[in-house]
C-alpha positions in Angstrom: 0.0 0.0 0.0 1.5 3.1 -1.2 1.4 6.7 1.2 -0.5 9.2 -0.7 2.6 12.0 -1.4 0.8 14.7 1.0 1.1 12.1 3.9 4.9 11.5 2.6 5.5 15.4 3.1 3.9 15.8 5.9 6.4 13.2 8.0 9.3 13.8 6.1 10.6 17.2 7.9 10.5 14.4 11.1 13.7 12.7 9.3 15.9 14.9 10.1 15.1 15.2 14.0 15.3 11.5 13.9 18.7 11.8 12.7 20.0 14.4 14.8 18.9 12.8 18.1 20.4 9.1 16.6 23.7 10.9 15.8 23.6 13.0 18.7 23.5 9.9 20.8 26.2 7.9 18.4 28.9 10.9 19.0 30.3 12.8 22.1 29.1 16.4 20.1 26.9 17.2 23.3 30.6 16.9 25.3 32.2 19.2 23.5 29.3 21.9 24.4 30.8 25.2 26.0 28.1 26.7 28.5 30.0 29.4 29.6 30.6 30.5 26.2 26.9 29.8 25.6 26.0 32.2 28.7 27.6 34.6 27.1 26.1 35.1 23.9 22.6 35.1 26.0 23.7 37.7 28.5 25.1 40.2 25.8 21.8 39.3 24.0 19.5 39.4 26.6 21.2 42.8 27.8 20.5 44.4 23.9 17.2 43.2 24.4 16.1 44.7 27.6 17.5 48.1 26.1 15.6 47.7 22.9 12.4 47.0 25.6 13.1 50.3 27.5 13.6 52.5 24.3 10.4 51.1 22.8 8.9 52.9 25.7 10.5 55.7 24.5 10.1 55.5 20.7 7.2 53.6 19.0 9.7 51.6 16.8 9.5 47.6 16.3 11.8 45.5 18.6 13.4 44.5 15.4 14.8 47.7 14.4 15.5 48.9 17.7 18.0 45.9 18.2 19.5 46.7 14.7 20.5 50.1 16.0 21.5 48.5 19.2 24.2 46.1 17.0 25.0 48.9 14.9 25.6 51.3 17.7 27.8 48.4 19.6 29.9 48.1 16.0 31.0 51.3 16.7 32.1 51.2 20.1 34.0 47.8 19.9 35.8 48.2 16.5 35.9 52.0 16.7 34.1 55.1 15.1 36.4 55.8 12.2 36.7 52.0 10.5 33.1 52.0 11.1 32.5 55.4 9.2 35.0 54.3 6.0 33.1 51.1 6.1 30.0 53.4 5.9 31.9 55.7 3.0 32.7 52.7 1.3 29.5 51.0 1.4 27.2 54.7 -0.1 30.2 54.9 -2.9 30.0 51.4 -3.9 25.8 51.7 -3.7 26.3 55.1 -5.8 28.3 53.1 -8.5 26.3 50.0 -8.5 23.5 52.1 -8.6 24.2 53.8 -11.7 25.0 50.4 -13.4 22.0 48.6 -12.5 19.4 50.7 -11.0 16.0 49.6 -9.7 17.9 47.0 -7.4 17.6 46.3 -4.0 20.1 48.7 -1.9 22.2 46.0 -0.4 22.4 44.5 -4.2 23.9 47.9 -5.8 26.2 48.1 -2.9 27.9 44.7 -3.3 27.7 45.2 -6.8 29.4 48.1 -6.7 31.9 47.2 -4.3 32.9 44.6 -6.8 33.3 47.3 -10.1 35.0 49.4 -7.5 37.5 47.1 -6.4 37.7 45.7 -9.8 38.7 49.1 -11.5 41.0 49.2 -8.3 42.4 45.5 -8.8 44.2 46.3 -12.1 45.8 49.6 -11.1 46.8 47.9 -7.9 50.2 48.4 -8.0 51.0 51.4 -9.2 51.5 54.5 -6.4 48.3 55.8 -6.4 46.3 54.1 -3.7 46.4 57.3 -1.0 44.2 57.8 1.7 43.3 61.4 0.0 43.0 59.9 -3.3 40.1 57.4 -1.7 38.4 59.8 0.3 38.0 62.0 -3.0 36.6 58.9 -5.0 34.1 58.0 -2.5 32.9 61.6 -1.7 32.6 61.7 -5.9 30.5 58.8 -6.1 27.9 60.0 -3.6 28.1 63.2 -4.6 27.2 62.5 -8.4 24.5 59.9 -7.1 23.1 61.7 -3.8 19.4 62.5 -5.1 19.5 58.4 -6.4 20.9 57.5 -2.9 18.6 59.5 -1.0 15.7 57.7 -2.8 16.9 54.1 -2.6 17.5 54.7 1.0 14.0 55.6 1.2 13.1 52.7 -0.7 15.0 50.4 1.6 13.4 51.8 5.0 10.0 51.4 3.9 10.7 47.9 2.6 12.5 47.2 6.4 9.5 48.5 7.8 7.1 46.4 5.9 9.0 43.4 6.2 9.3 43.5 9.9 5.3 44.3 10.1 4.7 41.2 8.4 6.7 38.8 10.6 7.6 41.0 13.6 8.4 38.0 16.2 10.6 36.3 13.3 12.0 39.6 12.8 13.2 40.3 16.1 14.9 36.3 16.1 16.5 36.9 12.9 18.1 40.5 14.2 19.0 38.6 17.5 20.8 35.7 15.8 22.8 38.3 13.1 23.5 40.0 16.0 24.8 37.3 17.6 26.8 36.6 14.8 28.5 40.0 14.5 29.7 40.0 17.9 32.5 38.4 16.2 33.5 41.6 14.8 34.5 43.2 17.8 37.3 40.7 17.8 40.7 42.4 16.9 42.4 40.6 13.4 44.2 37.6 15.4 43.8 35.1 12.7 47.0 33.2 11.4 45.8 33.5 7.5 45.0 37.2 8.5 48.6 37.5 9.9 50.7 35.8 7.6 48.7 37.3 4.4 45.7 39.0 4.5 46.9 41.7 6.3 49.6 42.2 4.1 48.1 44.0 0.7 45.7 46.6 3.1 48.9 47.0 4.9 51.1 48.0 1.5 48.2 50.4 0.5 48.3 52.1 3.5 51.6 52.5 4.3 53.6 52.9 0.7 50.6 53.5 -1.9 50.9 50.2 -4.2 51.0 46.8 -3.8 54.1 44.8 -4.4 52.5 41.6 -5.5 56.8 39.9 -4.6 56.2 36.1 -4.8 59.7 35.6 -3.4 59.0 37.1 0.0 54.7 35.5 0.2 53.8 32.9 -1.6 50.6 34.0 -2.1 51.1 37.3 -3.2 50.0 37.0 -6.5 47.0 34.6 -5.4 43.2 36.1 -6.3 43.1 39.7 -3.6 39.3 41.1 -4.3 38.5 40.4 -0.7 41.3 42.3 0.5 41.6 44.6 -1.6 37.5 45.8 -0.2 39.2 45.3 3.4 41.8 47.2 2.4 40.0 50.4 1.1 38.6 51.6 4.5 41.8 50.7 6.3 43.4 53.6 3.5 41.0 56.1 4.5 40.4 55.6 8.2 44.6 55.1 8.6 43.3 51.9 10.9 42.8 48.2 10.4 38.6 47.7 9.2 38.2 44.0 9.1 36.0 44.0 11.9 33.2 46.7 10.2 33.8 45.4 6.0 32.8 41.9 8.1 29.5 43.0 9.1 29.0 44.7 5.6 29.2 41.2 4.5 27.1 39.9 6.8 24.3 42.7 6.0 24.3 41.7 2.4 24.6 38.0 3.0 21.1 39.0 5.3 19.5 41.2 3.0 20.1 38.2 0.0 18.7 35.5 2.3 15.7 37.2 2.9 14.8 38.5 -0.7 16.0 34.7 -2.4 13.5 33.4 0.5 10.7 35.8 -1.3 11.7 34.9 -5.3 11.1 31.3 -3.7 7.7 32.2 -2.3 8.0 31.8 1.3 5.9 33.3 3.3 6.8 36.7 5.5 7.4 34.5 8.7 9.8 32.0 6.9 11.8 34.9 5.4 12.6 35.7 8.5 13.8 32.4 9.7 15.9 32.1 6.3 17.7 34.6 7.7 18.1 33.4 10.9 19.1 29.7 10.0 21.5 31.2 7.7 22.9 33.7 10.7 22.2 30.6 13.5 25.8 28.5 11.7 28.8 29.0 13.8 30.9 29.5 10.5 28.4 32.7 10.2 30.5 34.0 13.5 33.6 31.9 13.0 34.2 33.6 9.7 33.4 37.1 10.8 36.3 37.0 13.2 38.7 37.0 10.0 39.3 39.0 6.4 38.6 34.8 4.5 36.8 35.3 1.7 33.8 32.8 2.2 31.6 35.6 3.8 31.9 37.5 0.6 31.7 34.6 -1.8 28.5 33.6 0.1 27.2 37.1 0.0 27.5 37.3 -3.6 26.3 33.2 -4.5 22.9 34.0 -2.6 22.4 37.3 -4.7 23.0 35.4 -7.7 20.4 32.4 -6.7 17.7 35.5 -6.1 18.2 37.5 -9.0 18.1 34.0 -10.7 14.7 33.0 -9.1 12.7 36.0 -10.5 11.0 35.9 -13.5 12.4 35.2 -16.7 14.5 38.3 -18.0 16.2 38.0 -21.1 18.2 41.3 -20.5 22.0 42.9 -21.6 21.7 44.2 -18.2 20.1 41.1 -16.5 23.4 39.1 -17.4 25.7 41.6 -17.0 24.7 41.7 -13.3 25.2 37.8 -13.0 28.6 38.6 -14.7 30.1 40.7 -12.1 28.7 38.3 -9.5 30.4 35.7 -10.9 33.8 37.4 -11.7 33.4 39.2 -8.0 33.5 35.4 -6.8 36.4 34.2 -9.3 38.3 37.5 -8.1 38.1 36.3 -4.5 38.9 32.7 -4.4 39.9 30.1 -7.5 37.5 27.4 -5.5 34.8 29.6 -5.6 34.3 29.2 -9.4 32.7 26.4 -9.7 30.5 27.6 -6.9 29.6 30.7 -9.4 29.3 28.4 -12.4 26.3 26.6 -10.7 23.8 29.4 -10.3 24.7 30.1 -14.1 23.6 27.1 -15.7 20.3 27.6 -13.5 20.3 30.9 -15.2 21.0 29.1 -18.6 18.0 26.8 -18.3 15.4 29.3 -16.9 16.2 33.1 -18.9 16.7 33.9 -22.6 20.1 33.8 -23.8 21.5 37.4 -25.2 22.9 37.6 -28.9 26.4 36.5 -29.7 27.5 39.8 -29.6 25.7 40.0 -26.2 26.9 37.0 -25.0 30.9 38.1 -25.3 30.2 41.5 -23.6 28.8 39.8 -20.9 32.1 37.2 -21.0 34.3 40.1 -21.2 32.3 42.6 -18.4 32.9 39.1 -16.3 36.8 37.9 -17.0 37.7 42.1 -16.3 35.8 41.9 -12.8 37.5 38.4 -11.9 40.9 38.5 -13.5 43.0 41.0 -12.6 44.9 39.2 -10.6 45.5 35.8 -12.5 46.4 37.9 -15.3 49.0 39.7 -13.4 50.2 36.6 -11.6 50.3 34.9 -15.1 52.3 37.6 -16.3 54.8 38.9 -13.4 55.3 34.4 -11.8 54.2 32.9 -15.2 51.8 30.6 -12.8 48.0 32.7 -12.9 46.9 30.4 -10.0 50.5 30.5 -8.0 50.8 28.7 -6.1 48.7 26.1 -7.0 48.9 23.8 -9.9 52.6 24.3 -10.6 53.3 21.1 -11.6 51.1 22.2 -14.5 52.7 26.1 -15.0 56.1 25.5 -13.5 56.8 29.2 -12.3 60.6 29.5 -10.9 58.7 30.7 -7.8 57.8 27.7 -6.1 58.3 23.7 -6.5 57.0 21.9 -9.3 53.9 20.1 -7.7 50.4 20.3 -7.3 50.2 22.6 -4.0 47.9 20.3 -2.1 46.4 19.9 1.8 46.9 16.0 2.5 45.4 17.1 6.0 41.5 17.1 3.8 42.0 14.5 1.9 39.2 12.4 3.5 37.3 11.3 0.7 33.8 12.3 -0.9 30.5 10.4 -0.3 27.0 10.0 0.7 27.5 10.6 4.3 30.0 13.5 3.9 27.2 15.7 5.7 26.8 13.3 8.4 30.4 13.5 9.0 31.0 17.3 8.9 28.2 17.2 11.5 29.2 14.9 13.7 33.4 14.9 13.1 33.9 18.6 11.9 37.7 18.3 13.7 39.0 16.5 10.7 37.2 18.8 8.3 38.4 22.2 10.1 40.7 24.1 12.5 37.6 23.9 15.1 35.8 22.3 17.8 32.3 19.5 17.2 29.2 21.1 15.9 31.3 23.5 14.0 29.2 22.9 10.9 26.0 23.4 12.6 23.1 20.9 13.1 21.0 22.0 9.7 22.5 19.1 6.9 21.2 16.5 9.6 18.9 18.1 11.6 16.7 19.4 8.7 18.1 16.3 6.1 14.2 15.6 6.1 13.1 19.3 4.9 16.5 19.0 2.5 14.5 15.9 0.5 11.1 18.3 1.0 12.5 21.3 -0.9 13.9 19.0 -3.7 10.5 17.6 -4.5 8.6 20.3 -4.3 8.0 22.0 -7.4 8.4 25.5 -5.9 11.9 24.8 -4.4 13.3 22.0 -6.5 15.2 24.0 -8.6 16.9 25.8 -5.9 17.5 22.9 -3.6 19.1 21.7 -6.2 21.4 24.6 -7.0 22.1 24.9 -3.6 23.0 21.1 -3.1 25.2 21.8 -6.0 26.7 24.5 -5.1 27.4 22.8 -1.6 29.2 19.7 -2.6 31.1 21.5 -5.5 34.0 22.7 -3.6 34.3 19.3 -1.6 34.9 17.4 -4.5 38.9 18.4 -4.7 38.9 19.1 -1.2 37.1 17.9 1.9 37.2 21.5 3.9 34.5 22.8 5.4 34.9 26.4 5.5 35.4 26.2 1.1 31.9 24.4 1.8 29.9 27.8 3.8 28.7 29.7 0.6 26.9 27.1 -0.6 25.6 25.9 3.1 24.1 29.6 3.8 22.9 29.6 0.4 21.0 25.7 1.4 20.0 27.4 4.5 17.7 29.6 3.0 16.1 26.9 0.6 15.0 24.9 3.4 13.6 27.9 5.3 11.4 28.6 2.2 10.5 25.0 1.8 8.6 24.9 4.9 6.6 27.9 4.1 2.9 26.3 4.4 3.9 23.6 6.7 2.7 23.0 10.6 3.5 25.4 13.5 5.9 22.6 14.7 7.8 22.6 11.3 8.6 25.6 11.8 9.4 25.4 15.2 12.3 22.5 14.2 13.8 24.6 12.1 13.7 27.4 14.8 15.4 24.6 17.5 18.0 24.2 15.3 18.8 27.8 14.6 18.9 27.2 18.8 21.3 24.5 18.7 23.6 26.1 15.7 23.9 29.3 18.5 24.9 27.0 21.4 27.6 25.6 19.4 28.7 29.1 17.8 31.5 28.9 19.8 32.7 25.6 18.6 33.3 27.0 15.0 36.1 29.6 16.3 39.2 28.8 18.6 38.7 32.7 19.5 35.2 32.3 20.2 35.9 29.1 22.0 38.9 30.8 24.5 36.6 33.7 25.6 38.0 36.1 23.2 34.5 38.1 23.0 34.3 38.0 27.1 37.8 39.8 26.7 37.1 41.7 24.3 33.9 43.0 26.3 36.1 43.2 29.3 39.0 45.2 27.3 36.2 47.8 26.2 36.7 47.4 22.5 41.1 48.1 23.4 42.5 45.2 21.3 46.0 45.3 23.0 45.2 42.6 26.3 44.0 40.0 22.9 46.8 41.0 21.0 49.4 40.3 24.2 47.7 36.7 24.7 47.0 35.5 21.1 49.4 37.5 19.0 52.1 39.4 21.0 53.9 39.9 17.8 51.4 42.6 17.2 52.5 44.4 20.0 56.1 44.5 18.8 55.0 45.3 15.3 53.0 48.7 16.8 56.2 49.4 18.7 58.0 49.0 15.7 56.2 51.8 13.7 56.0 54.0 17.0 59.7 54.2 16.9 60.0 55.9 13.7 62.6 53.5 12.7 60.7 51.0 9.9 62.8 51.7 7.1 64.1 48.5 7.0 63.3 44.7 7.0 61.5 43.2 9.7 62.2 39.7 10.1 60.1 37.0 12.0 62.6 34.3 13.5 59.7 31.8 14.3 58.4 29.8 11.4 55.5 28.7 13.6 54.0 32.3 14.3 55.0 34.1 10.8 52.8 37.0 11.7 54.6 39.4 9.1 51.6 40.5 6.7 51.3 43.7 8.9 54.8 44.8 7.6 53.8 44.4 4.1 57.1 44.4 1.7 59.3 45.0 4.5 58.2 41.8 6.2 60.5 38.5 6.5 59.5 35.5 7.1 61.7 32.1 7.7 58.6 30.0 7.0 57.4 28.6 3.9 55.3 31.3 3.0 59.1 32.4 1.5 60.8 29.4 0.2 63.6 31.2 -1.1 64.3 32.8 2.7 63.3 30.0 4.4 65.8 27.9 2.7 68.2 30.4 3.0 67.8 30.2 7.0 68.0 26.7 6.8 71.3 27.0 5.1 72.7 29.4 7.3 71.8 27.3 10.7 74.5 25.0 9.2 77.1 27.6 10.1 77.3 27.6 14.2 79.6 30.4 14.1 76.5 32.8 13.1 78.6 34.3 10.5 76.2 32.8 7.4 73.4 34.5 9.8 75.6 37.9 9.9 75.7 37.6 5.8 71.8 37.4 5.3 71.0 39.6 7.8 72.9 42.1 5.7 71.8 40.9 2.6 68.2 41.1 3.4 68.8 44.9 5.4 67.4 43.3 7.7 66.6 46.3 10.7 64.4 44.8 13.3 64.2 40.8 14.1 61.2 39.3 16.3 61.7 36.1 17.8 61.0 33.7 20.6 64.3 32.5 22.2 63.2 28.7 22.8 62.9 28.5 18.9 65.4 30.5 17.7 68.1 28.7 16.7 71.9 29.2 18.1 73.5 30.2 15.1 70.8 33.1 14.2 71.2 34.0 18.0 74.9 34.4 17.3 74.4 35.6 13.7 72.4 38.6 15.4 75.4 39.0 18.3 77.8 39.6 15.5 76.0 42.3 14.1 75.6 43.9 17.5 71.6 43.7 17.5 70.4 45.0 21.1 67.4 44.0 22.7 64.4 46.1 22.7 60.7 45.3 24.0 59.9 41.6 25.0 55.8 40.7 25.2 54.6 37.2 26.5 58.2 35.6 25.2 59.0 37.3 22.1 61.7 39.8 21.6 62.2 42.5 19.1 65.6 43.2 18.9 67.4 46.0 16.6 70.3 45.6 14.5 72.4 49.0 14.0 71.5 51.1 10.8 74.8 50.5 9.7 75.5 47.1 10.3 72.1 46.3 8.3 73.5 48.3 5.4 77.0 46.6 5.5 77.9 44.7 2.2 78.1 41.4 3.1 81.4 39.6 4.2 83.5 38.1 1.5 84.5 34.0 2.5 88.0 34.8 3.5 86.4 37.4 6.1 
């Protein structure tokens, strides 16, 4: 006897529960719960929303918009007024431009769409000396000058929408603002990532401090390797003169938000499960995890979800409907070589449900794509003769690095079936963080996953979204490559439950819950109490720095001395924190293969005298190390040269070498 299908939907969504609470009870997840961390993400919610309780009394605003402010308003106390207000520069200017190109979008839309043209225009000039706080400030103001009477109405536009949206679900509202909230407490974090200091850092850093990037493979590896996302990190840090990761990380967040909620409305959900699109998507503890660093996922994700909406609308055959989806797709290509096949997903969708343009069409839109997205394989093609350095060199065989396929064996776990029960339950194999640091929704809501791909009204997007998911784990079983397309998932099976029972609903809302108890778990920040410190610190990011990264002490000292005009070099090859210094920074690590083997050479040489003989070659001025790993020979190497100690934090040392023994020629053999 066969279930009628309506019977088949209707227990279905009850899969997933089933699941969770078998897997739940198969693995020690539950264990590796943090309460304290927990506590704290209540009592700094719970604390927002009693004030948004008491100024309701004072305003007749919705809680929802009240607690906006609230986050908003705590942005600019814990990661400081001036980041926050170039983030804000940035954000008008980029809304101004991507205005002008595609009007009659949603706000949030024309600004990441103009953030992308902006930093694309940016990306191929990038190294020439033009990049000047002045020379940014001047752009900006331009932009919103030229578009202020079409900003002034969009912003209209976009409050009255806000308004109407949070009318129509206010409860779901005020849980979706919570939960984002939640998530962007990450942002008041100071930059303490090791990708952030060993590379991010390092172009926003160059901009700043010398006006052009020097894309030098020799001295980072990855110099040459796709930069949109820090270039956009990089052009507040220019014009405020201070590091905005923390700000241009809730901008991502906003647009990642404001494209949840309106692909949740091309798919037809109702107001209420809108709302909890949003809030499963903000509920993951890579949401947070992510925030707390300059990666590129949260802009990759950002810009896959706008392309799934714009997508789902109705057919539109348009130059200007494909050029839009072009400078999505090259904004994701510019930012990360794995997130292409993400891109190319959402376009075949596109492919199969719009009218194709005209040849002619067809290579404008190719070409408006390649010159948002390749700027810098080009260069990298053209300055290390690898585009993708340095990756696939076996393949390219730049002089820059070895001739191999660059390749994690740490992720190479293998691809199947029950991939998403094992980033679920086993995410310590699949990431640099703690169980549950994938979230609860691929199990938890497996049941609503199998809903939304046979219903007609979400199949194609479920699909997509599935795609898009298991695209980047193909190569390479990593979970944070894998967040794009698990935020974009996260919104299909919010929609898919639009018309279902009150208690659908409410298991997607418990595990929303369960993704915030564990948002800890997806951070080792998060997980050490780095937001109770931060709260403790009062947004004053030295205390972190000491504990986490004391290197970034020295580095401040460094520039405070007014004596930077040489090379800084990092002894420890564990800690290479020296993206701050841009193309002053040394690194004995492999981030520099050349240096590193260098240093390896010259520890052969007890006497320190090889050392002595870099050291000068280099010019190196300043040298940070940790005595315990330094070996004796660099010791000695620096005793030769007469380098003095000068500021020691939690166990390292800067130390100074004399101008003019950094300048010396080096020593001939028979010296």
């Amino acid at each position: 006897m066969k279930l009628p299908m309506n019977r088949i939907e209707k227990v279905l969504p009850w899969l997933g529960a089933v699941l969770l609470a078998t897997g739940l009870f198969l693995h020690p997840v539950l264990q590796r719960w943090h309460g304290g961390r927990f506590s704290e993400l209540l009592l700094v919610g719970g604390i927002l929303l009693g004030l948004s309780w008491v100024i309701r009394r004072l305003r007749p605003w919705s809680t929802a918009s009240v607690l906006a402010l609230l986050w908003v308003a705590a942005l600019l106390v814990f990661c400081g007024p001036l980041p926050v207000l170039a983030t804000t520069l940035l954000m008008l200017a980029s809304a101004a431009l991507g205005g002008a190109a595609f009007p009659r979008q949603p706000f949030a839309l024309q600004a990441l769409l103009g953030a992308l043209l902006l930093a694309c225009g940016i990306g191929w000039m990038v190294m020439l000396p033009i990049h000047h706080q002045a020379t940014y400030l001047l752009l900006c103001a331009a932009l919103i000058g030229w578009r202020h009477a079409a900003l002034r109405t969009v912003l209209g536009e976009t409050t009255r929408h806000w308004r109407e949206a949070v009318a129509g679900a206010p409860r779901m509202a005020t849980f979706a603002v919570l939960l984002l909230g939640l998530a962007s407490t990450a942002c008041w974090i100071p930059t303490l990532q090791y990708d952030d200091l060993t590379y991010h850092l390092r172009l926003p850093w160059q901009l700043q401090e010398q006006g052009f990037y020097n894309a030098d493979p020799r001295n980072q590896i990855w110099a040459l390797a796709p930069w949109m996302s820090d270039l956009l990190h990089a052009l507040p840090q220019v014009m405020a003169g201070a590091e905005s990761r923390g700000p241009v990380a809730a901008l991502w967040l906003l647009a990642l938000g404001s494209g949840s909620w309106h692909l949740a409305a091309c798919l037809g959900a109702a107001p209420r499960e809108r709302w909890l699109a949003v809030a499963l998507m903000a509920s993951l503890p890579l949401t947070a995890s992510l925030a707390t660093s300059m990666q590129t996922e949260p802009l990759t994700a950002a810009a896959l979800v706008w392309m799934a909406a714009v997508v789902a609308r109705p057919r539109d055959g348009s130059l200007r409907f494909w050029l839009l989806l072009a400078v999505l797709a090259g904004g994701m290509a510019s930012a990360k070589l794995i997130a292409i096949p993400m891109a190319a997903v959402p376009l075949v969708w596109a492919l199969l449900r719009h009218p194709w343009p005209s040849l002619p069409r067809i290579a404008l839109v190719l070409a408006s794509g390649v010159a948002v997205g390749g700027a810098s394989y080009v260069l990298a093609g053209w300055q290390a003769g690898n585009p993708v350095l340095p990756l696939y060199n076996a393949i390219f065989r730049s002089p820059w690095f070895a001739e191999e396929n660059f390749l994690d064996a740490r992720y190479q776990l293998g691809f199947g079936l029950d991939l998403p029960w094992r980033l679920t339950f086993d995410a310590t194999r699949y990431f640099e963080a703690h169980e549950g640091a994938a979230g609860f929704a691929l199990v938890g809501l497996a049941g609503v996953w199998l809903l939304a791909l046979l219903q007609p009204r979400t199949r194609a997007a479920a699909v997509v979204a599935t795609a898009a998911l298991l695209a980047p784990l193909l190569p390479v079983q990593y979970l944070r490559y894998a967040y794009p397309g698990l935020a974009l998932l996260c919104v299909v099976l919010a929609a898919a439950v639009t018309g279902r029972s009150r208690a659908v609903v409410g298991l997607v809302v418990a595990v929303c819950v369960m993704n915030v108890a564990f948002l800890p778990n997806g951070n080792w920040m998060l997980r050490s109490g780095a937001l109770k410190e931060t709260l403790v610190a009062g947004g004053h990011d030295a205390p972190l720095m000491a504990r986490y990264a004391p290197e970034r002490i020295l580095a401040a000292a460094i520039r405070a001395s007014h004596e930077d005009d040489g090379t800084v070099l990092l002894l420890d090859a564990g800690d290479a924190f020296f993206a701050e210094f841009g193309s002053r920074g040394r690194t004995t690590s492999w981030y520099a293969p050349a240096f590193s083997d260098a240093a390896a050479h010259a520890d052969q040489d007890p006497s320190g005298r090889a050392w002595a003989q870099l050291l000068r070659r280099e010019q190196v001025r300043h040298v940070i190390l940790r005595s315990e790993t330094a070996s004796d020979a660099a010791q000695q190497g620096l005793a030769l040269l007469g380098a003095i100690p000068r500021q020691s934090v939690e166990g390292r040392q800067w130390w100074s070498v004399p101008a003019g023994e950094a300048s010396e020629p080096a020593a001939s053999e028979e010296d």
